[in-house]
N, C-alpha and C positions, 0 to 999 in steps of 0.2 A: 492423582495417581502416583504421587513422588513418593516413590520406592516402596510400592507395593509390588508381588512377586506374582506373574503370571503364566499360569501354561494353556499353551495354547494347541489344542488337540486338531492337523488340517492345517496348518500353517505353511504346508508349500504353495504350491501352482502348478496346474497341469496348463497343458495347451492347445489339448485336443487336435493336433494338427494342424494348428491354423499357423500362417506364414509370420513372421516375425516382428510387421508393421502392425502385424492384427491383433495382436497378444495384448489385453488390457490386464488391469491390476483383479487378482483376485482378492473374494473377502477376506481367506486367510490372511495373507500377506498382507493385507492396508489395514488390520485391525491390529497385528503384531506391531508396525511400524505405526500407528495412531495411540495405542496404550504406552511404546516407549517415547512418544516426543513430549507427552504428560508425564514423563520421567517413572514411568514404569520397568522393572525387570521383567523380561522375557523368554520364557522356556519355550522355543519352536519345533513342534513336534510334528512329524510326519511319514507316510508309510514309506516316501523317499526322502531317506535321508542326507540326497544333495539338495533337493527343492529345500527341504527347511534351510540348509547350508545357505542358500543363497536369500531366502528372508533374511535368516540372522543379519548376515554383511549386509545388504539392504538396512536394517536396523541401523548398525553401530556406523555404517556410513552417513546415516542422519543425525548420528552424535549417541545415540541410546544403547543401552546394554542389551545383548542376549547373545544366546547360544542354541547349537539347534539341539537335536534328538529325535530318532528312529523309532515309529509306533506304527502296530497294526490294530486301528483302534476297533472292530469286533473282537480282539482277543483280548481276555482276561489277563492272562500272564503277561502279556506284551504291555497293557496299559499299566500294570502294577508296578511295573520294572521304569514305565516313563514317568511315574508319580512320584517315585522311589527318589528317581534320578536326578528328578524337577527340583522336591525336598532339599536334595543334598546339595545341588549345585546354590540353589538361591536362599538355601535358608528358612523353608518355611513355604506355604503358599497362601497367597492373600483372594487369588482369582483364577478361576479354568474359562475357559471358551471352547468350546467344542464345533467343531465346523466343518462337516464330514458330511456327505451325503451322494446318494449316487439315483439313477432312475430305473427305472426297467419296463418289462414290454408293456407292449401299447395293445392299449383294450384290454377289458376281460378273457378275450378269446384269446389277444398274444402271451397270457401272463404267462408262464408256466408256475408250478410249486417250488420248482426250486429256485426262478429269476425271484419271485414274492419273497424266500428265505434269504436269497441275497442282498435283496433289497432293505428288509428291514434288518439284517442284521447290520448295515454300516448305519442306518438310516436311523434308527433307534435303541438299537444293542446297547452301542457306541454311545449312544447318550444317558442312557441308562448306567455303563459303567464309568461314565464321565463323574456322573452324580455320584454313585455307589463311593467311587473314592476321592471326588471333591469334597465329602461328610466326613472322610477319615482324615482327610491329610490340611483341609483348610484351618487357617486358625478363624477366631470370632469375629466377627464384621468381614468375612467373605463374601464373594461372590460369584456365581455361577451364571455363566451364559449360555445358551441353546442356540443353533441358528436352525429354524425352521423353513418354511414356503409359502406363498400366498395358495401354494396346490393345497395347503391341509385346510383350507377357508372356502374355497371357491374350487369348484373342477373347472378342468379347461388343461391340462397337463398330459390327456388321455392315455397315462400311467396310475391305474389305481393303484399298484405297491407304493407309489413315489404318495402318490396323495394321502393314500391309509398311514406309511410311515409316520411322515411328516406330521398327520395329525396327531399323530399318538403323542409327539412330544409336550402339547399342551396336558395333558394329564399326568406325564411324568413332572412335570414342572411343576403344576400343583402340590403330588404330593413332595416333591423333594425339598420347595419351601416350606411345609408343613413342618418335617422333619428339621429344617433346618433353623425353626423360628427361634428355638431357645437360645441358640448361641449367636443369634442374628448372620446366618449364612443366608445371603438373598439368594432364590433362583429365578431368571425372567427367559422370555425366548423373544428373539429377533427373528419379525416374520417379514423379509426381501419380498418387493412385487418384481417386474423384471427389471433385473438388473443388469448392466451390461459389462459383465464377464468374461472370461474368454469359455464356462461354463453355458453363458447365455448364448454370446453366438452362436457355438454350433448347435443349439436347443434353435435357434432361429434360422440359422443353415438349413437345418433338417426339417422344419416346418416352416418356413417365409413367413408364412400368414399369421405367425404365432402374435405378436403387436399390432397388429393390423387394428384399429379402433380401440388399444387397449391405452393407452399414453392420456391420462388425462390429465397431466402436467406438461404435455406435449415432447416428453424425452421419457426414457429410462433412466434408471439409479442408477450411481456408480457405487463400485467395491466402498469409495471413501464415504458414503451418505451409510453404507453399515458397519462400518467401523465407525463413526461419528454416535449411532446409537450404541454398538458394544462398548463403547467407551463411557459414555453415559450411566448403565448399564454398571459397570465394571465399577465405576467411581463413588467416591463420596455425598455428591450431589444427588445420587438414587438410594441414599440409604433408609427411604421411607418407601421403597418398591419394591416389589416379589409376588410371585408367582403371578406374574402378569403378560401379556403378551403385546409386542410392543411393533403394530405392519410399520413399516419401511417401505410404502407403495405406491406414494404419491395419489393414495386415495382410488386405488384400484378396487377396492375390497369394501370400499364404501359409497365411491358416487359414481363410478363407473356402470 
């Protein structure tokens, strides 16, 4: 990854309200800081532009370059402006990661129309314009990352927007390395089984029983076991990979 140029779309940390012992690494953050200790440059992009603040320093505290940047990533305009800005600051861009997603109500009964429209607009929009102007602004031997769910593989998430979204990305993925074959821009999506987030806890907060029989490595992933494959992913060592989907799940999704 030495000095390859990356924006990274989700690159803060929320904390859902859990207490300050409880707070684990999110993917955004440990894939920012996992692409710069391979000596990558880092665009850290976020709808809070202190969270990404605080990746960045995070970053150059472990020695690596970056800087952060304010994105509302279902907006057009907004993400054009952090593409823009990504370009200018680093020279070019070699890789995106997009790592955004949110959930909504539970069951078909809870869904409403417009929680389903919220849902996929972070959930797949956002991915969608990830690609749109990772295909404008990447140079040749790029790479595109997706982070998906084991929800778009298997139910059990009892949020169909969160599961429908999430699926959809394996088809945008598809066609995005299609499009991107000729100039050899890869696109793969990383599909996380549960991982333990400060996303996951309170997903386990709010249903206990969510792990309950599901651990068939007898833990959950950490944030660093998906930055370890977005780095992968991201690098030279996958330049024979694309449009592929790549669980993260400790074999949840296959022998579970």
């Amino acid at each position: 990854m030495t000095g390859r140029r990356v924006l990274v779309i989700g690159a803060g940390q929320e904390t859902y309200g859990l207490p300050a012992e409880e707070v684990t690494m999110g993917n955004g953050r440990a894939a920012c800081r996992r692409l710069a200790q391979e000596g990558a440059h880092v665009a850290c992009a976020d709808l809070h532009l202190d969270r990404a603040e605080e990746t960045a320093e995070q970053v150059r505290t472990d020695g690596g370059t970056a800087f952060a940047l304010a994105v509302d990533a279902t907006d057009e305009a907004s993400m054009t402006d952090a593409f823009a800005a990504a370009v200018a600051q680093l020279g070019g861009l070699d890789g995106v990661l997009v790592n955004v997603g949110t959930g909504g109500g539970m069951w078909l009964s809870g869904t409403s129309a417009a929680s389903w429209d919220r849902t996929f607009a972070l959930n797949a929009r956002a991915h969608f314009l990830g690609c749109k102007l990772g295909m404008q602004h990447l140079d040749d031997d790029g790479a595109i990352v997706l982070v998906s769910s084991v929800a778009s593989m298997k139910p059990g998430s009892r949020m169909p927007a969160y599961d429908s979204s999430k699926a959809a990305l394996a088809g945008l993925c598809r066609h995005a390395a299609f499009e991107g074959r000729r100039r050899r821009v890869r696109v793969n999506v990383v599909v996380p089984g549960l991982i333990d987030t400060p996303m996951g806890r309170q997903a386990t907060r709010n249903r206990p029983s969510r792990t309950a029989g599901q651990l068939p490595l007898g833990r959950q992933g950490t944030a660093w076991d998906i930055a370890n494959g977005v780095l992968y992913l991201m690098s030279h060592e996958a330049s024979y990979v694309t449009g592929q989907l790549l669980a993260i799940d400790g074999g949840l999704t296959t022998i579970q």
